[in-house]
C-alpha positions in Angstrom: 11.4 12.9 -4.4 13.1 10.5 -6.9 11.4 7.3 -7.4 13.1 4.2 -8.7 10.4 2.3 -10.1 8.8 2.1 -13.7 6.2 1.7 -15.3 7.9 0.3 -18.6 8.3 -3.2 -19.9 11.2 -5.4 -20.2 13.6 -3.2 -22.0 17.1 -3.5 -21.2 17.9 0.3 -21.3 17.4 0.9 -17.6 19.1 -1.1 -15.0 16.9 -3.8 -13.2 17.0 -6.0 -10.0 18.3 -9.2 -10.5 16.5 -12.4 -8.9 17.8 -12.9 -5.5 16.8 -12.5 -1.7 17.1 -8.7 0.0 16.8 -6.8 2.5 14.7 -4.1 2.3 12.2 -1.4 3.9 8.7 -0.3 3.6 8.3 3.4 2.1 5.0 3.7 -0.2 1.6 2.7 0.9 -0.6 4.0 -2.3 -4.4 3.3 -2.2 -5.0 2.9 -6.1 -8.7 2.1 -5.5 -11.4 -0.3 -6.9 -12.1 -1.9 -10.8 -13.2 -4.8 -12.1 -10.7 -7.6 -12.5 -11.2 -10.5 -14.2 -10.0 -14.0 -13.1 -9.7 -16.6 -16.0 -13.6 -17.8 -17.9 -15.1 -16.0 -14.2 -17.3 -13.2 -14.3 -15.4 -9.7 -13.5 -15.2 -8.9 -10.0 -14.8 -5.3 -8.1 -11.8 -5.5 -6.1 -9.8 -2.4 -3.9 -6.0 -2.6 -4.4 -3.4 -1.4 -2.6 0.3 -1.0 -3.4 2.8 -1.8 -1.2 6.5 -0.2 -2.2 10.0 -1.7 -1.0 13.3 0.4 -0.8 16.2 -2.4 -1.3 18.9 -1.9 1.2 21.0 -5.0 0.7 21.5 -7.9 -1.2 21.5 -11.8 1.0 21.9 -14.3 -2.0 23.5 -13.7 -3.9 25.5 -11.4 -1.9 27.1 -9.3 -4.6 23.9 -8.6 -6.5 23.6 -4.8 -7.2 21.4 -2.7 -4.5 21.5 0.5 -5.7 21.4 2.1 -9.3 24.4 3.6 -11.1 23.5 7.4 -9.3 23.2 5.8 -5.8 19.4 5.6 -5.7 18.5 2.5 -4.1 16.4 -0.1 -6.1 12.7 -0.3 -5.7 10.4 -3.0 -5.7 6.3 -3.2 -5.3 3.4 -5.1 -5.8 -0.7 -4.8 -6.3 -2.7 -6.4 -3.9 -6.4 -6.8 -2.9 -7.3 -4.8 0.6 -8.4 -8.0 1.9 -7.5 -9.6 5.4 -9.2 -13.1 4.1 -7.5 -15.9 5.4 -6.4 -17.0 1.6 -5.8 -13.4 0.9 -2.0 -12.4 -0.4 -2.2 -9.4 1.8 -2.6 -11.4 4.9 -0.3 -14.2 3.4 2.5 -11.5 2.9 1.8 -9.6 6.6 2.0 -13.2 8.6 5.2 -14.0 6.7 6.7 -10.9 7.0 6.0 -10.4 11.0 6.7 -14.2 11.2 3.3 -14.6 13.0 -0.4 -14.6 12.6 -2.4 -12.1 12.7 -4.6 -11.9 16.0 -8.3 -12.0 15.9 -8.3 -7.5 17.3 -5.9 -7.5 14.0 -8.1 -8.7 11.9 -10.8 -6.5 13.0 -8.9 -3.6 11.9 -5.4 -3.7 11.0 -3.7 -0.1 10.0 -1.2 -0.7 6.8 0.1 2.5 7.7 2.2 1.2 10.9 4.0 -1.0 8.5 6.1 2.2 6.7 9.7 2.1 7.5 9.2 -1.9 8.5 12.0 -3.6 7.6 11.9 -7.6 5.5 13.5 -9.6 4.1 12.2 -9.9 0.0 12.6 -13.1 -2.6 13.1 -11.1 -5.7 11.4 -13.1 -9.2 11.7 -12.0 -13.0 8.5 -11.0 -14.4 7.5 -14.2 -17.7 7.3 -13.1 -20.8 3.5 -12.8 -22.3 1.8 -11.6 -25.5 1.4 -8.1 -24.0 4.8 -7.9 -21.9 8.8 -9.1 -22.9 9.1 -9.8 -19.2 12.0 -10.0 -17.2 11.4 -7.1 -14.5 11.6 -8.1 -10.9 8.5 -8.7 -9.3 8.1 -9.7 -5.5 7.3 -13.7 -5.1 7.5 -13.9 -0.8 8.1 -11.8 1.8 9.9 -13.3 5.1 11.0 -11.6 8.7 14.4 -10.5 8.2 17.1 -12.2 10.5 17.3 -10.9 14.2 13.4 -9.5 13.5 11.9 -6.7 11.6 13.1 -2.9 12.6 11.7 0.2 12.0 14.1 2.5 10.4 14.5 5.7 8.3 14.9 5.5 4.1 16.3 7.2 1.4 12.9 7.8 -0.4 10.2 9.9 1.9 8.0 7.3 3.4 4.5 7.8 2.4 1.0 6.9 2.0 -1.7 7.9 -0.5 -5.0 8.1 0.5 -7.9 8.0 -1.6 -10.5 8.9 0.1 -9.2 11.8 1.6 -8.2 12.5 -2.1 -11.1 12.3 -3.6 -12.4 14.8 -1.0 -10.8 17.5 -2.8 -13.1 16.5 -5.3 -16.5 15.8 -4.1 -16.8 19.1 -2.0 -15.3 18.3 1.0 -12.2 19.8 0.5 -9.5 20.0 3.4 -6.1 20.5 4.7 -6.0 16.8 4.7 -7.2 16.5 1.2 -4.8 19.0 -0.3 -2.2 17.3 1.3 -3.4 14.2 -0.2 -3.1 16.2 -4.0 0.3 16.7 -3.3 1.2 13.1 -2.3 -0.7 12.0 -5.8 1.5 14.8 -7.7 4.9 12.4 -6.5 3.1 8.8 -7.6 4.6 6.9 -10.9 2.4 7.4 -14.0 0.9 4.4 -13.7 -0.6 4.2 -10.2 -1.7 8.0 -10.7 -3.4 6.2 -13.8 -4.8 3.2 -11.8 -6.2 5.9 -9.1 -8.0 8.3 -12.2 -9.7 5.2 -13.8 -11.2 3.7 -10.0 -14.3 3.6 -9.0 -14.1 6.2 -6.0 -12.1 8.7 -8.4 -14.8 8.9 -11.0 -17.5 8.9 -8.6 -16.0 12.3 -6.9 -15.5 13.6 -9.8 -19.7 12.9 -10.7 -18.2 11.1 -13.9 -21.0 9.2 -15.7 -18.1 7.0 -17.4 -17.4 4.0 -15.4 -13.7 2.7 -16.2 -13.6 1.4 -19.8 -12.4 -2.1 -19.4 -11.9 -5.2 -17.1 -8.3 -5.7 -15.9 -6.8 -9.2 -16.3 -5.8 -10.9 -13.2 -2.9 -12.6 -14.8 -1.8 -8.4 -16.2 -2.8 -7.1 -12.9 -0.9 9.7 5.1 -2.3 9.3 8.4 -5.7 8.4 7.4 -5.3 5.7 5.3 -8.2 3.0 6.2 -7.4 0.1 8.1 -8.6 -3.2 6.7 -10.3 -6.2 7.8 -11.5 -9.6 6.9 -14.8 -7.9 5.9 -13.2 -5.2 4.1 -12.1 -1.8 4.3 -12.8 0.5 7.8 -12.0 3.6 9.4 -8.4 4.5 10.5 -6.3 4.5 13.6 -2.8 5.4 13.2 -0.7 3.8 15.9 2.7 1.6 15.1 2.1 -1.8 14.1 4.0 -3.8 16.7 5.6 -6.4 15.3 
């Protein structure tokens, strides 16, 4: 599977999304796991990302912006956030928007991320500022709304997916599985830089009985059927039905 995102900076020797508003469709759900990030003078704080992957199908405004690259692969957007159903949480903020309603009180008990793949929505499309450590200028997603006529489920041009780490670091900790190698697989397909972000979390290192905790504090402002559904607590068990929206 070809993927059409990168890990690079703001180089202008690959072509990029411009700033606009899309359509486009849910494909990768990747659990990257949990680190220590740190939020301004605060102290560091252990928070479980998730990132969420959108395949662009068409451009709204403005309308002749470029969907697909120059071999016909469709453009790719994502974006890191907390496995949090809090009510300030982006996660939630993104869902609600996206569904164009709240989430209900059994949904925020346990609501299953995987039901969202192949979701249509529509996507405001930023450019990335340009800091000390990045030149900026990459597209990053800044809202996600309910398409017009209401969200569909439909197929895309990249495999729809989701990583799960637990059931990846089973393979690890001696409760290897079908499910598990399965799981390796999936990881083999992931950019560099989330299979990265999974190596140096937490949950990988513990599996692995690594005595090296991950080397550094990440900087806010820098920052498969049994994937786990999330709460407003946290993280729980799974259920895999279809998210109605």
């Amino acid at each position: 599977m070809s993927l059409t995102i990168t890990d690079k900076g703001g180089n202008d020797d690959f072509p990029k999304l411009e700033k606009g508003m899309y359509e486009g469709t849910l494909y990768s759900i990747v659990d990257i796991g949990s680190k220590e990030y740190k939020f301004g003078n605060e102290e560091p704080k252990k928070q479980h990302k998730v990132v969420l992957a959108f395949e662009i199908t068409k451009a709204i405004d403005p309308a002749d912006n470029k969907v697909v690259m120059e071999d016909d692969r469709p453009f790719a957007v994502s974006k890191k956030y907390t496995l949090s159903l809090h009510e300030k949480a982006a996660l939630r903020l993104d869902i609600e928007s996206w569904r164009g309603k709240s989430l209900t009180d059994e949904e925020l008990a346990g609501f299953d991320l995987v039901g969202l793949l192949g979701h249509t929505a529509k996507i405001e499309i930023e450019l990335t500022q340009k800091t000390a450590e990045f030149e900026g200028g990459n597209p990053k997603i800044a809202a996600l709304r309910e398409p017009a006529g209401g969200t569909q489920k439909v197929a895309t041009k990249n495999e729809q997916r989701a990583f799960d780490l637990e059931l990846y670091c089973n393979d690890f900790n001696g409760n290897s599985s079908p499910e598990s190698k399965l799981m390796c697989d999936v990881f083999e397909e992931l950019p560099a830089w989330q299979q990265k972000e999974i190596e140096e979390s937490f949950e990988y290192l513990a599996a692995n009985d690594s005595n090296t905790a991950p080397t550094q504090t990440v900087s806010a402002s820098v920052a498969s059927d049994n994937l786990e559904t999330i709460s407003e607590e946290g993280s729980q068990g799974l259920k895999d039905d279809d998210i109605p929206f």
